[in-house]
DRENTORKOL-3810 file (N, C-alpha, C; in nm, 4 decimals):
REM DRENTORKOL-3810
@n.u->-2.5890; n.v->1.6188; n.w->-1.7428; ca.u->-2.6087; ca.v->1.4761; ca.w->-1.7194; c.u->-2.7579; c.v->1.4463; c.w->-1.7125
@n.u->-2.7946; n.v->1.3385; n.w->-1.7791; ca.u->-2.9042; ca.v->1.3081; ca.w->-1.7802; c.u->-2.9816; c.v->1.2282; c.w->-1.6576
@n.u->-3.0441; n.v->1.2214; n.w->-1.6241; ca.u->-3.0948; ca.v->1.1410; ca.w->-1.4962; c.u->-3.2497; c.v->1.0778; c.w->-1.5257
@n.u->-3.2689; n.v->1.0631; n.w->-1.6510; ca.u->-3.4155; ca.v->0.9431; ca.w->-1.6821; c.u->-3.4418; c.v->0.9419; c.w->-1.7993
@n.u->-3.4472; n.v->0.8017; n.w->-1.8025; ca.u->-3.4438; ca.v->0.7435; ca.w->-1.9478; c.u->-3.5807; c.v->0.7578; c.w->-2.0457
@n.u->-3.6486; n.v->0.7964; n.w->-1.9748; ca.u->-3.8012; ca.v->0.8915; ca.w->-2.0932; c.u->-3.7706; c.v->1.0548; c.w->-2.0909
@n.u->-3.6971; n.v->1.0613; n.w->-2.2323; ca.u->-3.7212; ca.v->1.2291; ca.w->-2.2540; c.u->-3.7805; c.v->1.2540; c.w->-2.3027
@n.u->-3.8882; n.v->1.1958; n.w->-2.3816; ca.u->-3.9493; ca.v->1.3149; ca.w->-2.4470; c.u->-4.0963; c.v->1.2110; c.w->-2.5012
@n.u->-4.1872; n.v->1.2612; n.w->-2.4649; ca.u->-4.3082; ca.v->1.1634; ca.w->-2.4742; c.u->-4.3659; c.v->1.0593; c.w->-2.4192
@n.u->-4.4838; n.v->1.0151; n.w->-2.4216; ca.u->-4.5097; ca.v->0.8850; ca.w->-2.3344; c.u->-4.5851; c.v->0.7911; c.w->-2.3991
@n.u->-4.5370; n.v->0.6668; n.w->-2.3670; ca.u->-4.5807; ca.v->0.5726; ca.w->-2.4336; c.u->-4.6689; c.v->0.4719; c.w->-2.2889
@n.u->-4.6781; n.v->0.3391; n.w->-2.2897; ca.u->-4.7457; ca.v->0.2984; ca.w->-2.1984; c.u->-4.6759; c.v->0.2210; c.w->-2.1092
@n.u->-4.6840; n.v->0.2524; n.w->-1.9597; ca.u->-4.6308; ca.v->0.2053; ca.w->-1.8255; c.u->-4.6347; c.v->0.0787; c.w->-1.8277
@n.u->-4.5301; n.v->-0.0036; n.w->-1.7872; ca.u->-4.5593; ca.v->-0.1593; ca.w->-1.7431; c.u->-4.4656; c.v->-0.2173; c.w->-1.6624
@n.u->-4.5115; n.v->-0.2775; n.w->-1.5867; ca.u->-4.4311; ca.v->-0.3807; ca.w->-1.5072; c.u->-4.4018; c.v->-0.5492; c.w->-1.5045
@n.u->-4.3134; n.v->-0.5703; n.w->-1.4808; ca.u->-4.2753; ca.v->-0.7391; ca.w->-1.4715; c.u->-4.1283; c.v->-0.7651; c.w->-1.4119
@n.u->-4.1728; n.v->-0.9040; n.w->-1.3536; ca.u->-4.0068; ca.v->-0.9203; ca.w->-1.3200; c.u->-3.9488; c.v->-0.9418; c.w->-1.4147
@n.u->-3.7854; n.v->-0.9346; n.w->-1.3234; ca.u->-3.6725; ca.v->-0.9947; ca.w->-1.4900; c.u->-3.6427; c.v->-1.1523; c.w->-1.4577
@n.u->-3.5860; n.v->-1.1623; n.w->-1.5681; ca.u->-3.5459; ca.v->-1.3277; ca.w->-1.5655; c.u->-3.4012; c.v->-1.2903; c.w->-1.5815
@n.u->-3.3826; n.v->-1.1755; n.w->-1.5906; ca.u->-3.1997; ca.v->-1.1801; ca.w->-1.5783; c.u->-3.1621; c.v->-1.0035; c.w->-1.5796
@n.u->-3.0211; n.v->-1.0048; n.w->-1.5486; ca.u->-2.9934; ca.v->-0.8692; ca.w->-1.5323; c.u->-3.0207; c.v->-0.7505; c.w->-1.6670
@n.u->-3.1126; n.v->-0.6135; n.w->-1.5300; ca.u->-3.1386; ca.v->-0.5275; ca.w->-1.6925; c.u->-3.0869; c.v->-0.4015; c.w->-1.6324
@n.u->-3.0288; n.v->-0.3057; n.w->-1.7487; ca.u->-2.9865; ca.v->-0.2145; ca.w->-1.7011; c.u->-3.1364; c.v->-0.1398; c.w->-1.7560
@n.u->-3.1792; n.v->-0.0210; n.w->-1.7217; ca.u->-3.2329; ca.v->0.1189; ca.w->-1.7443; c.u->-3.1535; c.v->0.1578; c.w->-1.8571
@n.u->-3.2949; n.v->0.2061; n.w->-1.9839; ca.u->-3.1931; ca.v->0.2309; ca.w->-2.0835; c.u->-3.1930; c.v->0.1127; c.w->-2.2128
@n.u->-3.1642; n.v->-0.0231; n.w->-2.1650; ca.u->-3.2166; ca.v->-0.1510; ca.w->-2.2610; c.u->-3.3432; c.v->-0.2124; c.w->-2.3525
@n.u->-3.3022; n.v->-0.2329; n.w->-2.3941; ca.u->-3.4471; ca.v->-0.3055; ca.w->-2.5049; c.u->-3.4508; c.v->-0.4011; c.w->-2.4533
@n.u->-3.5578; n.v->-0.4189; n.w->-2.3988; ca.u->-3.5989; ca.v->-0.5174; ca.w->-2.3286; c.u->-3.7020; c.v->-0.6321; c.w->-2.3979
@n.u->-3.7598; n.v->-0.7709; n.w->-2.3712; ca.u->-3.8812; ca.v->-0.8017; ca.w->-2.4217; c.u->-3.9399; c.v->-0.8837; c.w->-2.3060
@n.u->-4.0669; n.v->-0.9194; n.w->-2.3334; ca.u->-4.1525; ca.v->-1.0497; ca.w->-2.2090; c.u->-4.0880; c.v->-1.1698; c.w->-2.2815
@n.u->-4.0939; n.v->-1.2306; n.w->-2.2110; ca.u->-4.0963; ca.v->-1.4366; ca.w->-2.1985; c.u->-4.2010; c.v->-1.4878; c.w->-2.2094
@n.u->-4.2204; n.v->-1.6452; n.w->-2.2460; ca.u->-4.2834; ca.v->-1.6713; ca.w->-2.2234; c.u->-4.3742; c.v->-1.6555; c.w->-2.0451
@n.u->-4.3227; n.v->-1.6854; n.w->-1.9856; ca.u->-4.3316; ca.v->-1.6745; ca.w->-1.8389; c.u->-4.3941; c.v->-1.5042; c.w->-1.8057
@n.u->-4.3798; n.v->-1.4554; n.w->-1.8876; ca.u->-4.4461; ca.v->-1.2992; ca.w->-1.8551; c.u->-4.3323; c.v->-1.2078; c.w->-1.7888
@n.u->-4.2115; n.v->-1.2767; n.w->-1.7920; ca.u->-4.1112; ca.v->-1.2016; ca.w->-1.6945; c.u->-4.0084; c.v->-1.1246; c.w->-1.8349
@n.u->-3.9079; n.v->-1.0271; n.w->-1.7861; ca.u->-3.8937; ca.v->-0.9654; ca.w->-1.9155; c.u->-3.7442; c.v->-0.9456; c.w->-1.8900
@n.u->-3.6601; n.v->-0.9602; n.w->-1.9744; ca.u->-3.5270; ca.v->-1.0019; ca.w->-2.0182; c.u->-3.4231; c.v->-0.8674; c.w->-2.1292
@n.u->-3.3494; n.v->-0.9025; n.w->-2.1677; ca.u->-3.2973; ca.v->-0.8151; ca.w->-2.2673; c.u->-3.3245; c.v->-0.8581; c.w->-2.3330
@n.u->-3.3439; n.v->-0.7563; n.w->-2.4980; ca.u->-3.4009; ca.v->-0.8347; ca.w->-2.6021; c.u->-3.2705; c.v->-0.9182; c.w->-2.6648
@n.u->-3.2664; n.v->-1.0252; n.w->-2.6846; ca.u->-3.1286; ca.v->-1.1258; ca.w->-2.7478; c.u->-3.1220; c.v->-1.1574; c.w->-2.9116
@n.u->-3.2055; n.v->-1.1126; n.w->-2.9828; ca.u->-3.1672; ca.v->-1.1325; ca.w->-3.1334; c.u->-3.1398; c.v->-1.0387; c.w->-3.2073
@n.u->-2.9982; n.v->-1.0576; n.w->-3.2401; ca.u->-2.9724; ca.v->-0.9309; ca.w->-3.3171; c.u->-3.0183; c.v->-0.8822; c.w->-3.4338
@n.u->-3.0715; n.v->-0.7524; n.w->-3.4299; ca.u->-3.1123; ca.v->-0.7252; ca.w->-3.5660; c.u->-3.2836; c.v->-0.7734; c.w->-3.5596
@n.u->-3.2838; n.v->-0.8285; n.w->-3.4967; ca.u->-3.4564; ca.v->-0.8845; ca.w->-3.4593; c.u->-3.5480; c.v->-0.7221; c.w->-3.3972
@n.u->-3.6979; n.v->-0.7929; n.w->-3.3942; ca.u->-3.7457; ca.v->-0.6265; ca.w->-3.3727; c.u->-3.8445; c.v->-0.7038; c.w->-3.3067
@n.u->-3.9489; n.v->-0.6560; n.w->-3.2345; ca.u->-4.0523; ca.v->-0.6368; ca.w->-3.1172; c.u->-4.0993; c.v->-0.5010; c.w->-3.1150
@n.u->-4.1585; n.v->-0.5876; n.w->-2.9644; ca.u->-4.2267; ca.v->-0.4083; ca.w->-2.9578; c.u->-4.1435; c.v->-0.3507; c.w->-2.8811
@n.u->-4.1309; n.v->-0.2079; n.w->-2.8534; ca.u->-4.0306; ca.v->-0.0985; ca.w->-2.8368; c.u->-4.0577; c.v->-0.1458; c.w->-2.6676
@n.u->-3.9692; n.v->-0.2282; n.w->-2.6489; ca.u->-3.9983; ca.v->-0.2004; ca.w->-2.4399; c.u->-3.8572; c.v->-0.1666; c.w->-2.4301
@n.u->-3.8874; n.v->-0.0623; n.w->-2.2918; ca.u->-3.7339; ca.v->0.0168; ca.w->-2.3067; c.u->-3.7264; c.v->0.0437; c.w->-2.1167
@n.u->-3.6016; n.v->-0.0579; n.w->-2.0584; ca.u->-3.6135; ca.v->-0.0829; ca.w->-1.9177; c.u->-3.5909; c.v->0.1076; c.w->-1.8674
@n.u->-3.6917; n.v->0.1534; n.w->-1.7557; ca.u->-3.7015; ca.v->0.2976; ca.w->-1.7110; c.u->-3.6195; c.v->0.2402; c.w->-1.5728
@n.u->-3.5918; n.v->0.3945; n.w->-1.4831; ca.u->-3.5227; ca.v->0.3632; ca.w->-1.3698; c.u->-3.6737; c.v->0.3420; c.w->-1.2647
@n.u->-3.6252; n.v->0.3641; n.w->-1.1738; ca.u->-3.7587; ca.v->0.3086; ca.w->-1.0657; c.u->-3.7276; c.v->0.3956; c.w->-0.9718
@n.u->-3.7745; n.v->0.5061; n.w->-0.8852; ca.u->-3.7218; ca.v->0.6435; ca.w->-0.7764; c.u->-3.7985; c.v->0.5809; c.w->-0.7048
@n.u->-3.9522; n.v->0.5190; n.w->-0.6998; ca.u->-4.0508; ca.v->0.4510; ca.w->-0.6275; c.u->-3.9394; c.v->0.3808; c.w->-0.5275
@n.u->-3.8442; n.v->0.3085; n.w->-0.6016; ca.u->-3.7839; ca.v->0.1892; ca.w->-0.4961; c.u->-3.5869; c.v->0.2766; c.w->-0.4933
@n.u->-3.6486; n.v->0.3983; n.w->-0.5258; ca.u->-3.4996; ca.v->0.4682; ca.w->-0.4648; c.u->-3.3710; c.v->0.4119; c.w->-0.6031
@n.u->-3.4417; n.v->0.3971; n.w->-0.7067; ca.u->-3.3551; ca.v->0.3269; ca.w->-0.8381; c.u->-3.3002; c.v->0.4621; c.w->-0.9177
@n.u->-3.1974; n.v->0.4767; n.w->-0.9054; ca.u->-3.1716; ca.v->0.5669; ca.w->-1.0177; c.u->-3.1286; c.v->0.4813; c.w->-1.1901
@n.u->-3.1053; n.v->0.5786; n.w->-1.2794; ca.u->-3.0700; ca.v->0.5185; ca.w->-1.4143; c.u->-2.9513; c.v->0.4271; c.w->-1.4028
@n.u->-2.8890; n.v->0.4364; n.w->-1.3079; ca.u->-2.7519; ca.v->0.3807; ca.w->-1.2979; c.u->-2.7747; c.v->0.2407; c.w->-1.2293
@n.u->-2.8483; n.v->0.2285; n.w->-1.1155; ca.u->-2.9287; ca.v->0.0627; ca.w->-1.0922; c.u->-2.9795; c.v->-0.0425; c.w->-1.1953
@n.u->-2.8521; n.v->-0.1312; n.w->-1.1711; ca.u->-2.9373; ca.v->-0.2447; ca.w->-1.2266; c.u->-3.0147; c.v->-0.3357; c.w->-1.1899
@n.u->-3.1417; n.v->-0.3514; n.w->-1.2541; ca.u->-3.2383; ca.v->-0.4546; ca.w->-1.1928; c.u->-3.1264; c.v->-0.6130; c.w->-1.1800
@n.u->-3.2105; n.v->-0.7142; n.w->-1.0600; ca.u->-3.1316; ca.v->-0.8343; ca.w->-1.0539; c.u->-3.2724; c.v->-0.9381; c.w->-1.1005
@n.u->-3.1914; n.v->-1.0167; n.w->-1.1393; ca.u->-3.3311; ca.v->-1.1673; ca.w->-1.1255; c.u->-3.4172; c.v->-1.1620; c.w->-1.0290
@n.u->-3.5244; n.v->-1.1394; n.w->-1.0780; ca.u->-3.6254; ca.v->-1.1547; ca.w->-1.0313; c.u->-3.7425; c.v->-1.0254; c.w->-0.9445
@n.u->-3.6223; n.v->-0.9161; n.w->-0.9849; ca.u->-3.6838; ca.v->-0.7574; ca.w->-0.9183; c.u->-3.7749; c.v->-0.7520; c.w->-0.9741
@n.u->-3.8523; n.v->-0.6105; n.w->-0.9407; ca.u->-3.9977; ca.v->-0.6032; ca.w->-1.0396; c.u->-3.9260; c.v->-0.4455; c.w->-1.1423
@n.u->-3.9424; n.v->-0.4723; n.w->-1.2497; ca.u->-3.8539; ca.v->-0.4035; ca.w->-1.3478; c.u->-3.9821; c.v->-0.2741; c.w->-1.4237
@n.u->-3.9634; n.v->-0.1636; n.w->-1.3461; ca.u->-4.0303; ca.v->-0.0952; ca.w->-1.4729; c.u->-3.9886; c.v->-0.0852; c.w->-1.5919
@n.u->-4.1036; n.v->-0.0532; n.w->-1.7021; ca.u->-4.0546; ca.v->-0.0517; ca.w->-1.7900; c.u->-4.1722; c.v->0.0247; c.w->-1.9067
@n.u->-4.1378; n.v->0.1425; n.w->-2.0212; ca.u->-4.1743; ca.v->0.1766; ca.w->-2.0835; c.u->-4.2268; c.v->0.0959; c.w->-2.2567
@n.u->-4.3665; n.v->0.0838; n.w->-2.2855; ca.u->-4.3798; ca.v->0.0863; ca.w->-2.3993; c.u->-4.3676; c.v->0.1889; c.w->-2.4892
@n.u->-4.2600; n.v->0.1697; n.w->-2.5574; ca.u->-4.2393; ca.v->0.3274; ca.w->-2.6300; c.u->-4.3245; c.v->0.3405; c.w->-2.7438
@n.u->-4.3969; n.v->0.4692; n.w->-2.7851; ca.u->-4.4366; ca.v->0.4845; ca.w->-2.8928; c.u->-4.3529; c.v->0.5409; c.w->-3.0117
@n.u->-4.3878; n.v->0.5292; n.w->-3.1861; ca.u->-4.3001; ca.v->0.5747; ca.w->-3.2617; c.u->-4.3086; c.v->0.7177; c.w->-3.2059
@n.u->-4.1939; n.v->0.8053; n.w->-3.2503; ca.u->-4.1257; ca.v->0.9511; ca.w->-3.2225; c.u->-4.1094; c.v->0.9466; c.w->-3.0872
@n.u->-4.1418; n.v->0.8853; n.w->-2.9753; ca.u->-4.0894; ca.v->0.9036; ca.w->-2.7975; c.u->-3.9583; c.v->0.9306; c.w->-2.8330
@n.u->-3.8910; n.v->0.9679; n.w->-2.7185; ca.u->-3.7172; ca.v->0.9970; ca.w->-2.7341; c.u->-3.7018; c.v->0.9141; c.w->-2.5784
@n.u->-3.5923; n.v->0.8236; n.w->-2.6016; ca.u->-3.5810; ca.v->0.7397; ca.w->-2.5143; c.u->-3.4287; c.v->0.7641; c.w->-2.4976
@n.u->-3.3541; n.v->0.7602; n.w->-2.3536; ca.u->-3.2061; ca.v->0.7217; ca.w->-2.3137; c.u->-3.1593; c.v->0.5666; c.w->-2.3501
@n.u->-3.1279; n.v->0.5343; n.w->-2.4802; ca.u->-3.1260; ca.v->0.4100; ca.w->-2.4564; c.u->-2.9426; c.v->0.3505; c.w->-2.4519
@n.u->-2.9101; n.v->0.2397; n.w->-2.4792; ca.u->-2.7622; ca.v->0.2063; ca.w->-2.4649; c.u->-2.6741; c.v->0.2256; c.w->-2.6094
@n.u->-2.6037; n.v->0.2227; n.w->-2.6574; ca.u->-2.5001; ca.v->0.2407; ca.w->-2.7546; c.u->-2.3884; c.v->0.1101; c.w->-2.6999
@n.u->-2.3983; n.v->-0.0182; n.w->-2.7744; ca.u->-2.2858; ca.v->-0.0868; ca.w->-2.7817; c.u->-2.1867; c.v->-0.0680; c.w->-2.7877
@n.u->-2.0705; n.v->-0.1078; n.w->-2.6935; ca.u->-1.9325; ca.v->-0.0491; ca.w->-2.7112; c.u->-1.8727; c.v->-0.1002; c.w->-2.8577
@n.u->-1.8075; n.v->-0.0338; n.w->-2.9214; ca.u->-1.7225; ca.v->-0.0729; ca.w->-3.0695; c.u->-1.8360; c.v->0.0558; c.w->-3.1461
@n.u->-1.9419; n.v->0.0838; n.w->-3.1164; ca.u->-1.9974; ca.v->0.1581; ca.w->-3.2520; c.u->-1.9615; c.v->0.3309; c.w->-3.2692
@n.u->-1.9955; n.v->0.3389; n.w->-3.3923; ca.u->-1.9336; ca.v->0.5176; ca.w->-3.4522; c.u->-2.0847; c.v->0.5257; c.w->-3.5667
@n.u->-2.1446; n.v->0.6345; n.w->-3.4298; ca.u->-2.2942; ca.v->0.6437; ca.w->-3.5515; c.u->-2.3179; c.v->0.8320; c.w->-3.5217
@n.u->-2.3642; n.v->0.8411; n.w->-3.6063; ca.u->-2.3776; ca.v->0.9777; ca.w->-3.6374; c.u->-2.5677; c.v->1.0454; c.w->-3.6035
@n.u->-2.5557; n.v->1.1491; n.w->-3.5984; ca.u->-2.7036; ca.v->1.1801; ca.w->-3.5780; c.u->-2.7971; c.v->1.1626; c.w->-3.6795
@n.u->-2.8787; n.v->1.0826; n.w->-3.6620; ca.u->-3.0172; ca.v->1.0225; ca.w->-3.7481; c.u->-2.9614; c.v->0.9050; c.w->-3.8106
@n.u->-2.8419; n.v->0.8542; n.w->-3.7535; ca.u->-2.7662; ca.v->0.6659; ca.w->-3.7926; c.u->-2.9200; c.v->0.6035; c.w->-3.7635
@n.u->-3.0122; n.v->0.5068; n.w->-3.7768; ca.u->-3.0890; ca.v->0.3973; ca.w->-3.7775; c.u->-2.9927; c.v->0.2889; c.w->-3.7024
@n.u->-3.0387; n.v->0.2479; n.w->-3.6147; ca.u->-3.0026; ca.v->0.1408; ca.w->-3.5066; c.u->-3.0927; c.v->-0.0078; c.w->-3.5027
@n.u->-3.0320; n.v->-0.0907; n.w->-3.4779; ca.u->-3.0702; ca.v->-0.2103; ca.w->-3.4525; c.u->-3.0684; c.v->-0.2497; c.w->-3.2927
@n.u->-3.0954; n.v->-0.3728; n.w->-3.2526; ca.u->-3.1135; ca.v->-0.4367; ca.w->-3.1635; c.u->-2.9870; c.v->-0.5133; c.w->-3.1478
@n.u->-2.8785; n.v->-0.4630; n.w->-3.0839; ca.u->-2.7503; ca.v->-0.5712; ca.w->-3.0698; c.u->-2.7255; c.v->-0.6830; c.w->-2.9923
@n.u->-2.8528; n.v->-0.7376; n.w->-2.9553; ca.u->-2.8388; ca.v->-0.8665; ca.w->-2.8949; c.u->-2.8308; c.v->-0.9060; c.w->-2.8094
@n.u->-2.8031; n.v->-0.8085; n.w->-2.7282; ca.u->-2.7414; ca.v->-0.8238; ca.w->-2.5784; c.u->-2.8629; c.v->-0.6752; c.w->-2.4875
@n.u->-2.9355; n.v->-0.6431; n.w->-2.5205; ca.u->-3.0154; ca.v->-0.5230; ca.w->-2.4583; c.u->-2.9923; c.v->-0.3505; c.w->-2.5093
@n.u->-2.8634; n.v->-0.4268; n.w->-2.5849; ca.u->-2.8313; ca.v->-0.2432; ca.w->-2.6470; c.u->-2.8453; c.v->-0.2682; c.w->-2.7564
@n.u->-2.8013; n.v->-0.0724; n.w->-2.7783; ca.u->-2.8334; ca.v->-0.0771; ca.w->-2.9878; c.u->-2.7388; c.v->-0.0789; c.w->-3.0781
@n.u->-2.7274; n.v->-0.1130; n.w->-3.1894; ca.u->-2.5643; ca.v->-0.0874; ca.w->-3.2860; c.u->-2.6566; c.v->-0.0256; c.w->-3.3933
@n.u->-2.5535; n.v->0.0237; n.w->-3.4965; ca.u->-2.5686; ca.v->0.0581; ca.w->-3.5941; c.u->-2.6340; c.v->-0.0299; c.w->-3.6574
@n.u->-2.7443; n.v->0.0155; n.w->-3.7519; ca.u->-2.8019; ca.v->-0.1023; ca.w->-3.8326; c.u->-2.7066; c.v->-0.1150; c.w->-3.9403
@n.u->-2.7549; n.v->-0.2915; n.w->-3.9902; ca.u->-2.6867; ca.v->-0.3439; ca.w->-4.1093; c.u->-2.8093; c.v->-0.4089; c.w->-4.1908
@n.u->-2.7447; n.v->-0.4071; n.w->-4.3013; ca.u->-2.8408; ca.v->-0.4870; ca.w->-4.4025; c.u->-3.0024; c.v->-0.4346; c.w->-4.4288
@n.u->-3.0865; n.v->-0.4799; n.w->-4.3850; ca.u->-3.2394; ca.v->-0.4828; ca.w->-4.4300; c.u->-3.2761; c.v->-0.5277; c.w->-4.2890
@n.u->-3.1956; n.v->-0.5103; n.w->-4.1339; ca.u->-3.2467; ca.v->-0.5852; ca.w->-3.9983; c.u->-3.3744; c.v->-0.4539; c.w->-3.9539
@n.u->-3.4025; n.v->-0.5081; n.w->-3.8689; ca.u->-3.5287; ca.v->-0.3831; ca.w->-3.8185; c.u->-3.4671; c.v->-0.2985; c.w->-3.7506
@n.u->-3.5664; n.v->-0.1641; n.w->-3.7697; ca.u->-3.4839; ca.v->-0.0617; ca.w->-3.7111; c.u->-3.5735; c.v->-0.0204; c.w->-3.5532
@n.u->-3.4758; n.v->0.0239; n.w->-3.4887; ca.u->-3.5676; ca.v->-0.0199; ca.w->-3.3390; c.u->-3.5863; c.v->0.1522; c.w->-3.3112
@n.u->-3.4735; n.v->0.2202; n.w->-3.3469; ca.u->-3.4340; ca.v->0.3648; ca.w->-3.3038; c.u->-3.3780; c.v->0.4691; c.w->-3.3795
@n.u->-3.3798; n.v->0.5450; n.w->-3.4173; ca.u->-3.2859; ca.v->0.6581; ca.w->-3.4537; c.u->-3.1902; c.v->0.7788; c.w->-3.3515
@n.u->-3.0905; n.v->0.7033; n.w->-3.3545; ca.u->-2.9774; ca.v->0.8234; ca.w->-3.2960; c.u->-3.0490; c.v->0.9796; c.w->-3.3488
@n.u->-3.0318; n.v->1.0625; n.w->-3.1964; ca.u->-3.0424; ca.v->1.1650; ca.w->-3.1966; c.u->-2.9368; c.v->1.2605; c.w->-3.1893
@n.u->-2.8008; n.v->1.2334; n.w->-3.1167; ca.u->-2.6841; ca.v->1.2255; ca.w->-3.1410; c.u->-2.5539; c.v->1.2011; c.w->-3.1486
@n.u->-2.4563; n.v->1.1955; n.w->-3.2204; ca.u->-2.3407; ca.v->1.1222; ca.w->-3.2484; c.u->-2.2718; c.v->1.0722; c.w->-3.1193
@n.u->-2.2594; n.v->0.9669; n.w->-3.1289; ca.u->-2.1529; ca.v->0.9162; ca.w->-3.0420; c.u->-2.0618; c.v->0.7914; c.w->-3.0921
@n.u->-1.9609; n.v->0.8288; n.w->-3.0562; ca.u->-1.8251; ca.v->0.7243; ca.w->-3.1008; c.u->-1.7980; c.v->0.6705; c.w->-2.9882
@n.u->-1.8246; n.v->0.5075; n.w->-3.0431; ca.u->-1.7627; ca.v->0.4279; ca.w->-2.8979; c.u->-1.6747; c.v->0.3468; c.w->-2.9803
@n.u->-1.5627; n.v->0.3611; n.w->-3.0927; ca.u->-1.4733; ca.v->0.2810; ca.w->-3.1582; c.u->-1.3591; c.v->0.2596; c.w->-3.1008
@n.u->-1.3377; n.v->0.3296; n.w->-2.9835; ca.u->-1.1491; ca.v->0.3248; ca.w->-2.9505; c.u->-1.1769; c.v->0.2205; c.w->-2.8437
@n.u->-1.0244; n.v->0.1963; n.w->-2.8855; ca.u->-0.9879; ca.v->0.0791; ca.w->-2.7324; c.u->-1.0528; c.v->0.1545; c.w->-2.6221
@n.u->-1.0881; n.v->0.0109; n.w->-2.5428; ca.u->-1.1299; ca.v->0.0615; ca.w->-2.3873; c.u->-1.2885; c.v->0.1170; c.w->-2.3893
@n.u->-1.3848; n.v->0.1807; n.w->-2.4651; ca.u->-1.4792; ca.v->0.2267; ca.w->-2.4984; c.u->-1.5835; c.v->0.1019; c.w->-2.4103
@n.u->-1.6794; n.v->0.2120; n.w->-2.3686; ca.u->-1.7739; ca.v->0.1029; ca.w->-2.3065; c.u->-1.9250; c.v->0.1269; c.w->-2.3560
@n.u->-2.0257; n.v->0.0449; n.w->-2.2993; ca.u->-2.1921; ca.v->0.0560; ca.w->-2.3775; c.u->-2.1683; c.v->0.1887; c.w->-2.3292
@n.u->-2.2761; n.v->0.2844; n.w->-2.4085; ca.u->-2.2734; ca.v->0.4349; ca.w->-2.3228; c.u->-2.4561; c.v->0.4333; c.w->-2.3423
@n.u->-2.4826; n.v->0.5510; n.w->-2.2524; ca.u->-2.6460; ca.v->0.5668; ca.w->-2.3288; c.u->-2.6294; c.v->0.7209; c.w->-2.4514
@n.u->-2.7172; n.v->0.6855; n.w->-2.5202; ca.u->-2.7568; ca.v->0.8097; ca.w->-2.6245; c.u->-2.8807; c.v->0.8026; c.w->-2.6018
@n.u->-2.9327; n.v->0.9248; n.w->-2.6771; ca.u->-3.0740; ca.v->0.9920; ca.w->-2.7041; c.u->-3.1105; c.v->0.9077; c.w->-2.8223
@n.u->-3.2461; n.v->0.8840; n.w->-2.8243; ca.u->-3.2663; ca.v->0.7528; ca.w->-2.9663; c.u->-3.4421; c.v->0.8406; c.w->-2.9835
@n.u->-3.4809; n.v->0.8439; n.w->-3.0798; ca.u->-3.5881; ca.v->0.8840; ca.w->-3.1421; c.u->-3.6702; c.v->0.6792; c.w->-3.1778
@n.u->-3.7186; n.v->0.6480; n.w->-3.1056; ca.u->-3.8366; ca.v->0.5224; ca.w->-3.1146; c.u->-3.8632; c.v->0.5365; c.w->-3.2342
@n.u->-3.8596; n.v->0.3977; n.w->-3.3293; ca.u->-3.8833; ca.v->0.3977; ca.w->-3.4658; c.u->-4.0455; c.v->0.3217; c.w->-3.4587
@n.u->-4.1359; n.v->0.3049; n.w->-3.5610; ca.u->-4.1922; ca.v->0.2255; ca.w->-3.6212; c.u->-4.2051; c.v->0.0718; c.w->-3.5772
@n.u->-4.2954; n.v->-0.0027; n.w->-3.5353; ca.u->-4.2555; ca.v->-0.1358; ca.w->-3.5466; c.u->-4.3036; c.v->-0.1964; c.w->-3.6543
@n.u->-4.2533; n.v->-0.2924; n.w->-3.7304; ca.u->-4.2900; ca.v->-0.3464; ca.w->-3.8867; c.u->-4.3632; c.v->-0.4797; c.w->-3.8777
END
């Protein structure tokens, strides 16, 4: 079991509140307001912010930040390996290219959308009942 959502590399530390609930693990972005949210456009791309847990305030990966907490959070660089979320419904394989699903997690990419991550490995969340899970994601490029 994994217990923190930066495995492998470091990118740059930051903090801000949220403007709404974030799990550890999410693609996150700032607001106008400087406060930082899940990222909401699907298939849309930014820069790689990826919500970390917080041990400072006794947070494990499994805490979710509330409105208005102070939310760490990682700037990931390309190749970091990040714990990030897997949308429930998806079936992606190791080195699948992921998108931004709209809601703070990742899906399988479609079309020509930006790629935020690369699965490191397979996970099937297609069956009934299946929930977001986290996977290992290799930080892509931002375009």
């Amino acid at each position: 079991m994994r217990n923190t959502i930066k495995l492998k590399g470091d990118g740059r530390y930051e903090e801000a509140n949220a403007s709404g609930v974030i799990t550890p693990g999410q693609f996150i972005k700032v607001d106008a307001d400087k406060k930082v949210l899940r990222h909401a456009t699907v298939g849309g791309g930014g820069e790689r912010l990826f919500a970390i847990e917080d041990p400072f305030q006794g947070r494990t990966i499994d805490d979710n930040y509330a409105v208005d907490d102070l939310v760490r959070y990682e700037a990931a660089v390309p190749g970091q390996e990040i714990l990030a979320i897997l949308d429930a419904g998806e079936n992606v394989v190791a080195g699948a290219a992921l998108q931004s699903a709209g809601n703070g997690n990742l899906e399988a990419r479609t079309s020509t959308n930006e790629i935020v991550a690369y699965a490191m490995e397979p996970l099937n969340l297609s069956g009934s009942g299946a929930v977001a899970t986290r996977i290992a994601v290799r930080v892509a490029n931002t375009h």
